[in-house]
C-alpha positions as CSV (number, residue, x, y, z in Angstrom):
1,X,18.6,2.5,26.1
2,X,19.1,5.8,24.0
3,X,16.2,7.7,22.9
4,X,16.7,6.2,19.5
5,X,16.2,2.8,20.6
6,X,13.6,3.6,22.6
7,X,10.5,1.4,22.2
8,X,7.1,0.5,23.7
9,X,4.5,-2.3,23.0
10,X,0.6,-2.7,24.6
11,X,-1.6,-4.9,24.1
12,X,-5.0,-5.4,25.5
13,X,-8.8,-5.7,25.1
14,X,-11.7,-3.3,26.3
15,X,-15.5,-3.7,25.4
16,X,-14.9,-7.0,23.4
17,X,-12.4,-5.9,20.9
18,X,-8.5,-6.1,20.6
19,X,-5.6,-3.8,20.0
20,X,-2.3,-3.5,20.0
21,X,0.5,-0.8,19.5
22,X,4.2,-1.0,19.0
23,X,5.6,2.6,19.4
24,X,9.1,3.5,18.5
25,X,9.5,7.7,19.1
26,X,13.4,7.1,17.9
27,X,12.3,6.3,14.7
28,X,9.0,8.3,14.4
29,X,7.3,4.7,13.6
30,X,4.3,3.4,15.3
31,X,1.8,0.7,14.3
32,X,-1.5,0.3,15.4
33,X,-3.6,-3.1,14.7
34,X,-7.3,-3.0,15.9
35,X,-10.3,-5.9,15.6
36,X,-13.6,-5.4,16.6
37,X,-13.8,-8.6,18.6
38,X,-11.9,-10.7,21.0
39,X,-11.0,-13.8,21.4
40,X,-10.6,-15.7,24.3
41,X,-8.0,-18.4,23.3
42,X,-5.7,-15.4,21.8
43,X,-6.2,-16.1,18.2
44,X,-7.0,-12.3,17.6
45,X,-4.2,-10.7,19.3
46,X,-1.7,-13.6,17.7
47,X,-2.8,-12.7,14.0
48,X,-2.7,-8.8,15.2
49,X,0.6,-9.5,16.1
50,X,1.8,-10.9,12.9
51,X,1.1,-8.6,10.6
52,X,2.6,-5.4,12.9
53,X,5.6,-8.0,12.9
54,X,5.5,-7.7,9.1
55,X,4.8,-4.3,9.4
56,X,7.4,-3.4,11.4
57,X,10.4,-5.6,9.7
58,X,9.1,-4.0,6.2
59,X,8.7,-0.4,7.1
60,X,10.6,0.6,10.5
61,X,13.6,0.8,9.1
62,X,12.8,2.8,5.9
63,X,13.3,6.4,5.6
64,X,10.2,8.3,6.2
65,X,9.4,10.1,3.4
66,X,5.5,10.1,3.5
67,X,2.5,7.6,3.3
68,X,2.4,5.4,0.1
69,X,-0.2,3.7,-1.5
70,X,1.2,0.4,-2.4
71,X,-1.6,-1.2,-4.6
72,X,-3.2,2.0,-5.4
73,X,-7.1,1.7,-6.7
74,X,-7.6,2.1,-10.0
75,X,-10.7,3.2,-11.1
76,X,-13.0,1.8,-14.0
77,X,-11.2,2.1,-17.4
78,X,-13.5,4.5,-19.5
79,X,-13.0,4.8,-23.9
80,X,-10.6,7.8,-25.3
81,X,-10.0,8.0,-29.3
82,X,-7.8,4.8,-30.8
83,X,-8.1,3.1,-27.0
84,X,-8.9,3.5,-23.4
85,X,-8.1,5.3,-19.8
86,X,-8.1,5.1,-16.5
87,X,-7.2,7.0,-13.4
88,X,-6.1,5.8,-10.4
89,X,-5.7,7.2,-6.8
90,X,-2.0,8.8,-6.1
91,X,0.3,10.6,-3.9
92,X,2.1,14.0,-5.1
93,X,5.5,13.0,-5.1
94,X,5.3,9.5,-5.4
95,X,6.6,7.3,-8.7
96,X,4.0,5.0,-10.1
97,X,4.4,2.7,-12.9
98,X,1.5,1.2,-14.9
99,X,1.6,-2.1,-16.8
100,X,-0.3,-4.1,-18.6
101,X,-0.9,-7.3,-20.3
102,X,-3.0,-9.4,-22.6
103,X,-2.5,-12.5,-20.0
104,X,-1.6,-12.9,-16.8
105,X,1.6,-14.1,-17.2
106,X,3.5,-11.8,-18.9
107,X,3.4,-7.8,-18.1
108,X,4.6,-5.1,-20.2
109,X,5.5,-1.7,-19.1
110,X,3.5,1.1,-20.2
111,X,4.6,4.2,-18.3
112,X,8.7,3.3,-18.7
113,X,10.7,1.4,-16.6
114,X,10.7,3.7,-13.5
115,X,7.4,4.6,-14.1
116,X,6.1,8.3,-14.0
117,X,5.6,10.7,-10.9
118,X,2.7,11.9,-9.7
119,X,1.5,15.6,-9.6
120,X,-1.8,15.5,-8.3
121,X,-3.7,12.9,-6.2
122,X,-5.9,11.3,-9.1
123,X,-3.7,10.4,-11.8
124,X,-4.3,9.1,-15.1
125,X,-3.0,6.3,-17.9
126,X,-4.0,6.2,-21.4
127,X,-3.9,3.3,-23.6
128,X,-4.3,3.7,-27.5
129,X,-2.9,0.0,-27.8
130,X,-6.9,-1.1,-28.1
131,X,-7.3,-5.2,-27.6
132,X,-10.1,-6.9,-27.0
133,X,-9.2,-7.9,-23.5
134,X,-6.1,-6.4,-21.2
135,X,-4.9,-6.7,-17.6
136,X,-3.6,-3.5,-16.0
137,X,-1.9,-3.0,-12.6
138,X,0.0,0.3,-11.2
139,X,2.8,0.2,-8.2
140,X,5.5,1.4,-6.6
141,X,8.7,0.5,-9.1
């Protein structure tokens, strides 16, 4: 194989807890699962397994442009004049969009429809559309 296709896989358990790695140097992608126990009929190692597997059909063949924080944590909403705000944990670089809803079912788009790019690694929304009760949620557009 060429060094692009290059990959590697261990697996094992030491001092009652599994790992595993899947290492691929051609396209600059590892990923690591750990639990801090083991299981003797494999049930650890198989669930390990599953979610590199998801891991690496989501993200190995991405271009690398950084970590991202998918579902980002948004901290507690706090009151501004006419409405509310709240900040949520970023990357500087990375487009987030913000929406919102009264109910869970529908979601309206606060920040525009590709969202808004962030500068530092804290950012923050601002509401002035002041309800009684609202759902918020940022991510990746």
């Amino acid at each position: 194989m060429g060094a692009a296709r290059q990959r590697g896989y261990h697996g094992g358990e030491g001092w009652g807890e599994d790992s595993l790695a899947w290492m691929s140097p051609g396209r600059d992608f590892i990923v690591i699962a750990y639990v801090n126990c083991h299981s003797a009929d494999n049930s650890a190692i198989l669930a390990m397994s599953d979610a590199a597997s998801f891991l690496i059909s989501t993200y190995s063949g991405a271009t690398a442009s950084g970590p991202l924080l998918e579902i980002p944590t948004v901290l507690p909403p706090r009151p501004v004049t006419n409405g509310y705000a709240f900040d949520y944990l970023s990357l500087i670089g990375v487009r987030y969009r913000v929406e919102s809803s009264v109910n869970l079912r529908t979601w309206a788009t606060n920040n525009g429809a590709n969202g808004q790019i962030a500068l530092n690694l804290r950012s923050s929304f601002s509401d002035t559309n002041r309800v009684a009760f609202k759902f918020y949620r940022v991510h990746l557009p």
